[in-house]
C-alpha positions in Angstrom: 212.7 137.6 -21.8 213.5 135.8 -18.5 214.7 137.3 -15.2 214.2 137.9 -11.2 211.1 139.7 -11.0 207.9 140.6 -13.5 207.3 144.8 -14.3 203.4 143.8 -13.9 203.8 143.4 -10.4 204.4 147.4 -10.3 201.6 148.3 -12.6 199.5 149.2 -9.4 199.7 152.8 -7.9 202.1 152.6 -4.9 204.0 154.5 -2.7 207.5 152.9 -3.3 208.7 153.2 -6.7 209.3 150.5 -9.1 211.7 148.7 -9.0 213.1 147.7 -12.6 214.2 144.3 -12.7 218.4 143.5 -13.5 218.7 141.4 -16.7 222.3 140.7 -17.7 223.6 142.3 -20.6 227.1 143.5 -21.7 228.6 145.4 -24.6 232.2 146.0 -25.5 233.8 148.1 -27.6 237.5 148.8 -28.0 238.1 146.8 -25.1 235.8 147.8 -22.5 233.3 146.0 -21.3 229.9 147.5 -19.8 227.5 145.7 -17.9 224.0 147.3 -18.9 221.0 145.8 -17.0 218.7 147.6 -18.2 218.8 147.6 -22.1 216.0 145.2 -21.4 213.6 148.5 -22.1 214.4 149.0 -25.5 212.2 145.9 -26.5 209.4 148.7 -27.1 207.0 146.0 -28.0 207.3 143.7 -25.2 204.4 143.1 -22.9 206.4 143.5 -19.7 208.4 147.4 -21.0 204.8 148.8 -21.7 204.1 147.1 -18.3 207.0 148.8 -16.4 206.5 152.3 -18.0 202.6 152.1 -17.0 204.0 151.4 -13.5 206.1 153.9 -13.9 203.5 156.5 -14.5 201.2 154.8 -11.7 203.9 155.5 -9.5 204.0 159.6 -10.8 200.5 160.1 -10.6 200.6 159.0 -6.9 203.7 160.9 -6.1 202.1 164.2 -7.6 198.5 163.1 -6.7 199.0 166.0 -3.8 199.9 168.8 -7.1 196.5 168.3 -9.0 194.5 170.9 -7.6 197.8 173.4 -8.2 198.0 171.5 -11.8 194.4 172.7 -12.5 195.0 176.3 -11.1 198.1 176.6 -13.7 195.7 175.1 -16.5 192.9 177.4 -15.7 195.6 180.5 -15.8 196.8 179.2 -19.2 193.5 179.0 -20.4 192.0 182.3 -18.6 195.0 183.8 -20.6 194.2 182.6 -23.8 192.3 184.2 -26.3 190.7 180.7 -27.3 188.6 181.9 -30.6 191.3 183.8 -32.7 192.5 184.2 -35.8 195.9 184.8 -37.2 196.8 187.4 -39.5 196.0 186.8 -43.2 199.1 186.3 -45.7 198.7 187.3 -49.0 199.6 184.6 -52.2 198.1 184.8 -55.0 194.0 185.8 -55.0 193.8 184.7 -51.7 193.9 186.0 -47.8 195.2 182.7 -46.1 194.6 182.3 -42.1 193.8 180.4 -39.1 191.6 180.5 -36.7 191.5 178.8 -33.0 188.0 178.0 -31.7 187.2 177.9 -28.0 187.2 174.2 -27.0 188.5 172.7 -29.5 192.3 171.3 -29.8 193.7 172.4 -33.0 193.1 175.0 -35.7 191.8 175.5 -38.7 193.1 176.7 -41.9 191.1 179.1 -43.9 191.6 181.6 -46.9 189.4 184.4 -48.1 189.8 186.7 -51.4 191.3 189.8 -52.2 189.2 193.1 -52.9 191.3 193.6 -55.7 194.9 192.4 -57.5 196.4 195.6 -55.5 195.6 194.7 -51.8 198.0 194.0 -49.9 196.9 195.1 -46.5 195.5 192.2 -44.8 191.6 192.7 -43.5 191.0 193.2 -39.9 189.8 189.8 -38.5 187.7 190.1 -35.7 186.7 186.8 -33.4 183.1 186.1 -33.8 182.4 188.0 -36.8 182.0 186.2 -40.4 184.7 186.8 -43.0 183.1 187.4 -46.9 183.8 184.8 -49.1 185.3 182.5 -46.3 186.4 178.9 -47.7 187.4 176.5 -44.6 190.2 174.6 -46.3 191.7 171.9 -43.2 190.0 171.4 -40.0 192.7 169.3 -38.2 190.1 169.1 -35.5 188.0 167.4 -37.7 190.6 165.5 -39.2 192.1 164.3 -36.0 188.8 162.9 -35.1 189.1 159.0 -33.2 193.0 159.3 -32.9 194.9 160.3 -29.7 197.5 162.0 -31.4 197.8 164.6 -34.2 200.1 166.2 -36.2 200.3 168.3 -39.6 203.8 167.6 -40.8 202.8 168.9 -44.5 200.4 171.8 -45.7 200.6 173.9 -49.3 198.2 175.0 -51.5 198.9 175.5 -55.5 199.2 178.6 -57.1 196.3 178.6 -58.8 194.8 178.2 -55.5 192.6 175.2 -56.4 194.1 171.9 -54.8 195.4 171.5 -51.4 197.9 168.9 -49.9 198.0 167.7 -46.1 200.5 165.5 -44.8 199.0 164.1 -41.4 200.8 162.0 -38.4 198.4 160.0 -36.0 201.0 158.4 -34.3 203.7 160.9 -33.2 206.6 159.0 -35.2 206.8 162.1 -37.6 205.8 160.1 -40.6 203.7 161.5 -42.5 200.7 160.5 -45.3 199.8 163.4 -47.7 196.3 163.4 -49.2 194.9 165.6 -51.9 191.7 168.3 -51.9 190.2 169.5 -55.1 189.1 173.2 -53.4 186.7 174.1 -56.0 184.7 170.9 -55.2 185.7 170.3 -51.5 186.0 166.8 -52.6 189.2 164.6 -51.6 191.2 163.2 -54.4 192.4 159.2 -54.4 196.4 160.4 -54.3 197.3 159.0 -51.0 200.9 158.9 -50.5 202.5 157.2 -46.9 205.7 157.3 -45.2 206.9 160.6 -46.1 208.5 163.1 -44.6 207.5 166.8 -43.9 207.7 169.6 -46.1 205.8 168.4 -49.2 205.0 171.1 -52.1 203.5 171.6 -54.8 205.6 172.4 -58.3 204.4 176.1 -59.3 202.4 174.6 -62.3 200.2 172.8 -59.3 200.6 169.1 -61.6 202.9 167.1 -59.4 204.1 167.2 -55.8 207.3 167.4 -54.0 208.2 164.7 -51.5 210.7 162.9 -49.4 211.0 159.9 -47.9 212.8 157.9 -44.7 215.2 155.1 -44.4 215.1 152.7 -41.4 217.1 155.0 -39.7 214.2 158.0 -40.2 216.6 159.9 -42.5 215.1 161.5 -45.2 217.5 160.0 -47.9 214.6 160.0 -51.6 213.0 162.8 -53.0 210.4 162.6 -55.8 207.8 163.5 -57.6 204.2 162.9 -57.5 201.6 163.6 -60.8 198.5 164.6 -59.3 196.1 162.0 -60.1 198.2 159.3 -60.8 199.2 156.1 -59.1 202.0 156.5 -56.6 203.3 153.5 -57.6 204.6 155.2 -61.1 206.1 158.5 -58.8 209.4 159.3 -60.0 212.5 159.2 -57.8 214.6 162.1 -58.4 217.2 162.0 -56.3 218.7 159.4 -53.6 221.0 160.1 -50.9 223.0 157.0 -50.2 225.6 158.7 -47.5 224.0 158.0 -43.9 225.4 161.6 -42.8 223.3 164.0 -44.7 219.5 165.1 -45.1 217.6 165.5 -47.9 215.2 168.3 -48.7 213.5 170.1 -52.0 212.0 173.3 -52.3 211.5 175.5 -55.0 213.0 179.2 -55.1 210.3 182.1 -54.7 211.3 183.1 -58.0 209.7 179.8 -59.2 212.3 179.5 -61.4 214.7 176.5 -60.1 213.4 172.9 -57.5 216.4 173.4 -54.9 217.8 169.9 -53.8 219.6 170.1 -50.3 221.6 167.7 -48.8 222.9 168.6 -45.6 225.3 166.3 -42.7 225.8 168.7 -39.3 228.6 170.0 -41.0 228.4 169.3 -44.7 226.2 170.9 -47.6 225.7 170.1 -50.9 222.5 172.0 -53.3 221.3 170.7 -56.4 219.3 172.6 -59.2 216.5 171.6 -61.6 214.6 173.7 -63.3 211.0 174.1 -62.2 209.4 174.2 -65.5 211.3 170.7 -66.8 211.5 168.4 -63.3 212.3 165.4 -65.3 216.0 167.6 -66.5 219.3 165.8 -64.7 219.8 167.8 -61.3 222.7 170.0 -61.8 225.2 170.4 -58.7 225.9 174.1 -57.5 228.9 173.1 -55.7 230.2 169.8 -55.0 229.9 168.6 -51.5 233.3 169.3 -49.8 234.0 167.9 -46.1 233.4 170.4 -43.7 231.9 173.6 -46.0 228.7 174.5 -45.6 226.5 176.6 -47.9 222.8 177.6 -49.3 221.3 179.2 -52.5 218.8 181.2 -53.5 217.8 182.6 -57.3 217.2 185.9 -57.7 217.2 188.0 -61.1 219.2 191.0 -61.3 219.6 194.0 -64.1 217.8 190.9 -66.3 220.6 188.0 -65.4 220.0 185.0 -63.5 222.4 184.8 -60.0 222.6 182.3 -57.5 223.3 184.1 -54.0 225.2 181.8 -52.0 226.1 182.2 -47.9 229.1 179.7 -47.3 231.7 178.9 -44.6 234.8 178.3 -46.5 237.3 180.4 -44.7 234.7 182.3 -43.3 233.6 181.1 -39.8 231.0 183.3 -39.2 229.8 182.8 -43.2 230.3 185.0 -46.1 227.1 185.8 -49.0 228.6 185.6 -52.6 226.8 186.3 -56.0 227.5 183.8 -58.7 226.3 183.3 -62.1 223.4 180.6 -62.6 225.4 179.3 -65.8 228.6 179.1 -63.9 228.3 178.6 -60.1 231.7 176.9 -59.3 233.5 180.1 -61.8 234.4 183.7 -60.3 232.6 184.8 -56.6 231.3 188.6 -56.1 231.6 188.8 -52.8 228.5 190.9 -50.9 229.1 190.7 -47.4 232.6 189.6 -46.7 233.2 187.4 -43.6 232.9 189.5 -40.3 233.6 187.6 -37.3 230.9 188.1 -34.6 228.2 188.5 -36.9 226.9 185.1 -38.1 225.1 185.5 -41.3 221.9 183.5 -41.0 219.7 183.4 -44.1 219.5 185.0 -47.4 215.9 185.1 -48.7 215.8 186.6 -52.4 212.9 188.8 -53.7 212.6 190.6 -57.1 213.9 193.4 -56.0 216.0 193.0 -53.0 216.7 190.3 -50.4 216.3 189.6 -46.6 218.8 189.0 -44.8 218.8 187.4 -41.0 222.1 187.4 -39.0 223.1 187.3 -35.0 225.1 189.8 -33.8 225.9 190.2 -29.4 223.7 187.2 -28.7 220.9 188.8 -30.4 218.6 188.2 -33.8 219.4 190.7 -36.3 216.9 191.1 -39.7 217.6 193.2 -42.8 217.0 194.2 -46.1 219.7 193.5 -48.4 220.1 196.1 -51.4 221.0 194.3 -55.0 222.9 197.4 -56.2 225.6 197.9 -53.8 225.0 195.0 -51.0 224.2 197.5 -48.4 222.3 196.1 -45.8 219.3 198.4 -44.1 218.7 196.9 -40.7 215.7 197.2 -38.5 215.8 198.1 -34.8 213.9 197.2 -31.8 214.4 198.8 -28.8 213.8 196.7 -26.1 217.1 195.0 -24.7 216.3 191.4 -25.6 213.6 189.9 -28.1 213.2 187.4 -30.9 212.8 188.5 -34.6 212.2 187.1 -37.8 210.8 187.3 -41.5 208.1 185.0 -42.3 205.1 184.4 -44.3 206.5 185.9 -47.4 205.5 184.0 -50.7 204.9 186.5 -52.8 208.0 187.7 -55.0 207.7 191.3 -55.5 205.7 192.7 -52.5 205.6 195.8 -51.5 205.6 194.8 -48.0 206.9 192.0 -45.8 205.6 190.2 -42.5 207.9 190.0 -39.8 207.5 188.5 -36.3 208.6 189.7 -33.2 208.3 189.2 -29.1 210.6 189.5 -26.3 210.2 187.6 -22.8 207.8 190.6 -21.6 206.3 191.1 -25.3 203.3 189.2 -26.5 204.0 187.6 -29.8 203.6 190.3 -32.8 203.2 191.1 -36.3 204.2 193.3 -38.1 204.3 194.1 -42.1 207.4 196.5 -42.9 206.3 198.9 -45.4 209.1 199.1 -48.2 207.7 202.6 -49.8 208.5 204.3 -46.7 210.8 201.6 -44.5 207.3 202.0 -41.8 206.5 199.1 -39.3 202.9 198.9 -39.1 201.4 196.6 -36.2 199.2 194.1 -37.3 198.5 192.5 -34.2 200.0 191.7 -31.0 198.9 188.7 -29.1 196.1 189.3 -26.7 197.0 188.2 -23.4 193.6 188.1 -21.0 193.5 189.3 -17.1 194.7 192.4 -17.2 198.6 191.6 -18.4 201.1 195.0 -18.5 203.9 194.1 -20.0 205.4 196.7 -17.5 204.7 194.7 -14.6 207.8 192.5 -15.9 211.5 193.6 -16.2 213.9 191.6 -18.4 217.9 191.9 -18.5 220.9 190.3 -19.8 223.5 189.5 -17.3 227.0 187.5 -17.7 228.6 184.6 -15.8 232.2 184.0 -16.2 233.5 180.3 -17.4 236.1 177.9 -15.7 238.3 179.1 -18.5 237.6 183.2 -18.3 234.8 182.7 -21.1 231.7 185.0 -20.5 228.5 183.3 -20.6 225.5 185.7 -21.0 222.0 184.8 -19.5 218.6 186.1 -20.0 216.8 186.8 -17.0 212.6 187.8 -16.5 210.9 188.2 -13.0 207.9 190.0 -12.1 208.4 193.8 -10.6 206.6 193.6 -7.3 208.6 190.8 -5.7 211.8 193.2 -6.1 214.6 193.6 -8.3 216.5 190.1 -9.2 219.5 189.8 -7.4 218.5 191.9 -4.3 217.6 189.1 -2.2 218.1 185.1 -3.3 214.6 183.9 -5.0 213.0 181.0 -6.6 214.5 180.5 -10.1 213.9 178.4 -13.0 217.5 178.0 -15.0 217.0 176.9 -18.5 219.3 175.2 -20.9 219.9 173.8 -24.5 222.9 174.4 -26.0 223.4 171.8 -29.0 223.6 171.9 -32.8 224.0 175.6 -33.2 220.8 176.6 -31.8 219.8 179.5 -30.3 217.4 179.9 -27.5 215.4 182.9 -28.0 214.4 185.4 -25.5 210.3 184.5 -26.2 207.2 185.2 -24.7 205.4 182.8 -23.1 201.7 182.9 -21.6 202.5 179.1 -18.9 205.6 181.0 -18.2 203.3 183.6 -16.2 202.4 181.3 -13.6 205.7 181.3 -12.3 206.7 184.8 -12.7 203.0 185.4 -10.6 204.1 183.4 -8.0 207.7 185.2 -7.8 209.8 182.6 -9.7 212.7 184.5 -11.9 212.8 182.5 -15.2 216.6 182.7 -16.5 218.1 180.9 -20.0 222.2 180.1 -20.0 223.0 180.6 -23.0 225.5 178.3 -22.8 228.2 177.1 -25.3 227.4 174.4 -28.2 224.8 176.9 -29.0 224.3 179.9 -31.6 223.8 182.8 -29.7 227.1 184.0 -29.6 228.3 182.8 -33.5 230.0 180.0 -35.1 233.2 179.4 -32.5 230.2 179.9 -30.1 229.1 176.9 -31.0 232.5 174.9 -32.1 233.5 175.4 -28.5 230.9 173.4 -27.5 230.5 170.2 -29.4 232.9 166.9 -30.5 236.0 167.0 -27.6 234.7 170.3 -26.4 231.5 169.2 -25.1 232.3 169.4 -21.6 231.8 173.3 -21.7 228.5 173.4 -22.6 228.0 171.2 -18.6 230.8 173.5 -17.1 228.9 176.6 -18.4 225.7 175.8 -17.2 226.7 175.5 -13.7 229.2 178.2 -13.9 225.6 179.9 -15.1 223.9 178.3 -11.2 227.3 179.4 -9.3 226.8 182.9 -10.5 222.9 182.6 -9.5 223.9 182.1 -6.3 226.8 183.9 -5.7 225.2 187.2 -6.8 222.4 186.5 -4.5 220.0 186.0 -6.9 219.0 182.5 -5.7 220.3 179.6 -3.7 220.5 175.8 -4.7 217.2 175.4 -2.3 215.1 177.3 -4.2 217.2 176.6 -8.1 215.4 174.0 -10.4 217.4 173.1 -13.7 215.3 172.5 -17.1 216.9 171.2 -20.5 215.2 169.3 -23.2 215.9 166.6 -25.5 220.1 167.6 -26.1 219.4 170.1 -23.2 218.3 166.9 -21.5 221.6 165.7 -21.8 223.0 168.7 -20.6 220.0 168.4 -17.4 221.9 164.6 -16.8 225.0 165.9 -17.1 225.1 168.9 -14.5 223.0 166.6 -12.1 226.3 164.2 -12.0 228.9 167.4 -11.8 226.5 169.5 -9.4 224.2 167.8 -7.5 224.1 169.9 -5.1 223.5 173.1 -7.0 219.8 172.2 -7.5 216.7 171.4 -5.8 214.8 170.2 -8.8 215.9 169.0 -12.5 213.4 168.2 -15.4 214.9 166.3 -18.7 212.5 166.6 -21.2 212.5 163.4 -23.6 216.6 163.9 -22.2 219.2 162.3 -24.5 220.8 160.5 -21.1 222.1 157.6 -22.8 224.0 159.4 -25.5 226.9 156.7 -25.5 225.0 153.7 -26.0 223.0 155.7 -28.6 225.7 157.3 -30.3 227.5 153.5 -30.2 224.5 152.0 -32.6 224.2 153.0 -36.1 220.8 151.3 -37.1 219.1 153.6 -34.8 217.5 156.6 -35.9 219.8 159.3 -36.5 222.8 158.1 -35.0 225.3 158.4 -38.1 224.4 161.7 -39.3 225.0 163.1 -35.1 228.4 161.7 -35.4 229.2 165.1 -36.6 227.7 166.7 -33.7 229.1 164.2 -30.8 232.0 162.8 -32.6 231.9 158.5 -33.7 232.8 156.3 -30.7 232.2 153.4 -32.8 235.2 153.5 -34.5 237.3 156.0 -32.7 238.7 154.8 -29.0 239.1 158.4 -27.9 235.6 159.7 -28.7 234.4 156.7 -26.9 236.3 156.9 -23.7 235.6 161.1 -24.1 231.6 160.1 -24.3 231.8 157.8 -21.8 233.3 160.5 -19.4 230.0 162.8 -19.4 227.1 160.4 -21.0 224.3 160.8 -18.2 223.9 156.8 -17.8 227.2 155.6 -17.7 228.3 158.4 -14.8 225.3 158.2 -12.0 227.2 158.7 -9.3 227.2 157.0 -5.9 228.8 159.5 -4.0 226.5 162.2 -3.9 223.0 163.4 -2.8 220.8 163.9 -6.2 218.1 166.5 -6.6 214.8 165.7 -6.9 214.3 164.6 -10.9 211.0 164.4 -12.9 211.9 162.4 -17.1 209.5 163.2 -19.2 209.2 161.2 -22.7 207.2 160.0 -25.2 207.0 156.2 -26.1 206.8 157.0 -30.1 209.7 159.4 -30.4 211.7 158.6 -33.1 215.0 161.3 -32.3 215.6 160.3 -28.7 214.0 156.9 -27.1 211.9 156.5 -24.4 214.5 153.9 -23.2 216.9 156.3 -22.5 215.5 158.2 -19.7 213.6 155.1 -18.5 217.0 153.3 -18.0 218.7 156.6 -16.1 215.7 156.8 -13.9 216.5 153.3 -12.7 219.8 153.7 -12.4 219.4 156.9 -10.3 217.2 155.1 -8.0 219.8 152.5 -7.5 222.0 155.2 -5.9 218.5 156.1 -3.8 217.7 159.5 -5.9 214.2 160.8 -6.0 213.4 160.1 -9.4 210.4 159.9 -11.7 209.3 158.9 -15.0 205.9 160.2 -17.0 206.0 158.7 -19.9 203.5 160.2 -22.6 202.0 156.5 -23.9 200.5 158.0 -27.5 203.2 160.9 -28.4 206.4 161.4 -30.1 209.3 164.2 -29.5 207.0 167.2 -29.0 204.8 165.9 -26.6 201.4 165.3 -26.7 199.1 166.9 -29.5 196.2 169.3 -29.3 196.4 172.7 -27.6 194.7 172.5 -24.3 196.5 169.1 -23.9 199.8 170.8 -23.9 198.8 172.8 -21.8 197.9 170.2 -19.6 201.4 168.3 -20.0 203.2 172.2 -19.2 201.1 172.8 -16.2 202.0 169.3 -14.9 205.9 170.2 -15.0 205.4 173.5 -14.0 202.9 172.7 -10.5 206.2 169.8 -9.9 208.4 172.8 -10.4 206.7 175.2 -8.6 206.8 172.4 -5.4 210.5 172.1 -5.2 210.7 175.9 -5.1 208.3 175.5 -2.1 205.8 178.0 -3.9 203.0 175.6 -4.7 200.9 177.1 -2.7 201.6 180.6 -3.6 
């Protein structure tokens, strides 16, 4: 590579920024022609990009050299927070109590499992910190594990029935590929299966002989599922299913039931489930229902009066989904119908037991849980009473318990757990999350407010602040406005111990719950994606011009946060509304969707066509991208707020070129910009507890400075 000037020349902390040299480039696609100049920083490889992103981060560290005794105080408040020896609650499967414990000073957890007093207990045994456990067996510790790399992850983790091997998928290098080794638990001693390049989610067949794996294309898409015989070579695994189409996902999984290996293939918009029967994996997969363009649906077995049923939530004609019961031998013949379509509830998740089912759902922007009743399909739900929270069913493996673990938390709520007693529908607390230095949850007051659209649509927010600086809303305060709103997902009204250090210093901490999300049901979330994008931007700052017009903050004390799709969203509202905000951070921010969205061998890229719409072959989506992509629309016209990118040069769903080309185009136009770029990491940061930490505290202390409370 050739041009005007050499990246090294930057790698030296300074007090200008760096200046990214111009290298001609053009692209052109149904007749236009863009000049790019900076495409040069895709070469990930190259000497000189690795160059200009360590002068990139040079340049950071100088710029928020003044922040690090503030970044230390927010560290030490995390930590000070933070129970750091713990241990989880135990979930029951099989003979075993399986756990984790966190251990003061170290980074990651450790997995454990202890055994049961007898076959009928099934209360878990009070854990306390310190204290031994009998019979405790120490089966992964990742710290351990992790030992000589900078980066760790555990994409894959299962243990087999018969409790005596244990699989581990591991990731050293943040690219979210994954190699599963083997543990013989009665010996401790590692076995020679070593299987690389898969994907997450490996599991063992109920018999505890062979694994369950996938594997990636080029384009990370997990298109090959097969089958491993513990203790053979992984050369002879079998391949037992192969997804050619580049829109759809593959993933296996077998039914609680242990009855049937689910196969699911799944494009944004597409589903398509295969079955084969667990106790005979080398059977032909047998298709539920064929794949048809634009219906979506999941299984799960369940056995009921003594017949087997398949119980199926689906879309087809039913925005907000329907469940259906249909015969095992005869999937595609007559549907029962147990919940009929109801629009503004948006069925979830069906999870079948022996003798009943959960069921998950959303209902006015909130999570809804249930138990479903075989017999009749009445639905029993649970209630909370707070007026926002987060629920959910998990940690169930067992198929006919007589109770189920559920978690729960609400932006003033600690994370909790709970086990719901079926005898007597009781919900018994198993432990709430200890939060150090004297935390009331009282001290904090959480609401839901509304903010109307450009087009009459209400857009609901979730709002926390801390009692003692006043009611939000009285008088205009520091506020942190977060947003997502992409792919259907819902951002949750969670607790969270960083968030503290803002609410301490008087920051209210709002979410827009903006459209292209889930939190208001399916249209929710149509209205927000392909040609309708542009609402999930107009929301969000119809979300700041509420903010402000209701006095509960003004654009000099407003910073904007969005990650990854949300960073998109973060790059789009700084071109619509500059002047809304003080401060923006883009988390690993998909700012150069177009160019992206334009190239099919990158990771990804077909299967969001779905999502964004294909600009490659379709003029419109291309000049409709083009119109709002964060890169192509930095705007000379305009003052920008002050900007911190943060990404991660492994990440494998949005490229650390992306917001290193947007940062150098915004300081063309002179906008404070800047780039940390996490050199050993991949799309959820860095690894290792007290390092995330670290990486939060450093947003928040730059956070914390444009709201002029750093000192606070």
């Amino acid at each position: 590579m050739t041009h005007d000037a050499s990246p090294t020349e930057n790698a030296r902390p300074q007090t200008s920024a760096p200046t990214a040299p111009r290298v001609p480039h053009s692209r052109e696609f149904h007749g236009d022609v863009v000049e790019d100049p900076y495409e040069w920083m895709r070469a990930k490889d190259d000497a000189e990009v690795i160059a200009h992103l360590e002068a990139e981060n040079a340049y950071t560290a100088e710029r928020t050299a003044h922040l690090a005794g503030l970044r230390e105080r927010i560290f030490g408040e995390i930590k000070d927070r933070t129970l750091e020896t713990d241990l989880s609650v135990p979930s029951r499967r099989g003979a075993w109590w399986y756990y984790g414990r966190t251990i003061e000073g170290k980074q990651y957890g450790v997995q454990c499992r202890a055994p049961l007093a007898s076959p009928d207990d099934w209360t878990p045994p009070e854990l306390t910190p310190g204290e031994p456990v009998p019979g405790e067996q120490v089966l992964l510790d990742a710290n351990v594990e992790a030992e000589g790399n900078e980066f760790f992850s555990l994409g894959s983790f299962d243990v087999s029935d018969d409790g005596r091997r244990m699989l581990f998928g591991v990731d050293v290098a943040g690219d979210e590929r994954y190699t599963i080794r083997v543990r013989d638990l009665e010996t401790g001693a590692e076995l020679g299966d070593e299987i690389p390049g898969t994907s997450s989610g490996a599991e063992f067949s109920p018999d505890g002989t062979s694994i369950i794996y996938s594997t990636v294309d080029d384009a990370w898409r997990p298109d090959t599922l097969w089958r491993h015989i513990v203790g053979t070579p992984v050369a002879d695994d079998v391949k037992l299913f192969h997804e050619p189409d580049e829109r759809y996902w593959l993933g296996g999984g077998f039914t609680r039931s242990e009855k049937y290996l689910v196969i699911g293939l799944g494009s944004s918009i597409t589903s398509e489930m295969w079955l084969v029967p667990a106790d005979d994996l080398t059977a032909e997969p047998r298709v539920v229902w064929p794949r048809r363009e634009g219906i979506e649906y999941s299984v799960d077995h369940a056995i009921v009066d003594g017949a087997d049923y398949l119980y199926i939530l689906h879309n087809e004609d039913a925005l907000d989904f329907e469940l259906v019961r249909v015969p095992v031998t005869d999937p595609a013949g007559q549907r029962a119908i147990v919940r009929p379509h109801t629009p503004g509830i948006r069925l979830l998740d069906v999870d079948c037991f022996r003798d009943f089912a959960t069921i998950e759902y959303r209902r006015e922007g909130l999570a809804r849980i249930g138990l479903l009743d075989y017999a009749n399909g009445n639905v029993d739900e649970l209630t909370f009473d707070e007026p926002l929270y987060a629920v959910g069913f998990g940690g169930n493996r067992e198929w006919a318990p007589p109770m189920l673990r559920l978690g729960y938390d609400s932006f003033v709520t600690p994370n909790t757990v709970y086990d719901y007693r079926l005898e007597d529908r009781e919900l018994l607390l198993r432990k709430r999350q200890p939060v150090l230095g004297g935390y009331e949850a009282a001290d904090y007051e959480q609401a839901r407010v509304w903010a109307t659209a450009q087009d009459g649509t209400e857009i609901p927010m979730s709002l926390v602040w801390k009692r003692s600086f006043g009611d939000a809303g009285v008088a205009p305060r520091p506020l942190h406005l977060y947003g997502y709103g992409s792919y259907e997902h819902s951002i949750e009204p969670r607790f969270s111990v960083a968030r503290l250090s803002e609410l301490d210093r008087g920051v209210v901490f709002a979410v827009a719950h903006v459209r292209g999300g889930g939190e208001m049901g399916r249209q929710w979330y149509e209205d927000g994606k392909l040609s309708s994008k542009r609402n999930t931007f107009t929301d969000f700052v119809d979300c700041a011009l509420h903010l402000i017009d209701a006095g509960y903050t003004s654009p000099d004390r407003l910073v904007a946060e969005g990650g990854s799709a949300g960073g998109l969203l973060m790059g789009a509202v700084a071109n619509l509304a500059p002047e809304l905000f003080a401060g923006i951070v883009a988390d690993v921010p998909f700012v150069d969707a177009l160019t992206t969205i334009l190239d099919p061998s990158l990771p990804l890229t077909v299967i969001e066509w779905d999502e964004w719409g294909d600009p490659l072959h379709d003029p419109d989506v291309y000049a409709y991208m083009k119109s709002y992509s964060p890169y192509e629309n930095v705007r000379t016209d305009v003052a920008y707020p002050r900007i911190l990118a943060v990404t991660s040069l492994n990440d494998t769903r949005v490229l650390y070129v992306e917001p290193a080309k947007w940062v150098a185009r915004l300081r063309e136009v002179g906008a404070d910009a800047m780039l940390k770029c996490e050199m050993v990491a991949g799309h959820g940061g860095v690894s290792g507890r007290y390092n995330a930490w670290r990486e939060r505290a450093f947003e928040l202390a730059w956070l914390l400075d444009v709201l002029g409370v750093a000192d606070a």
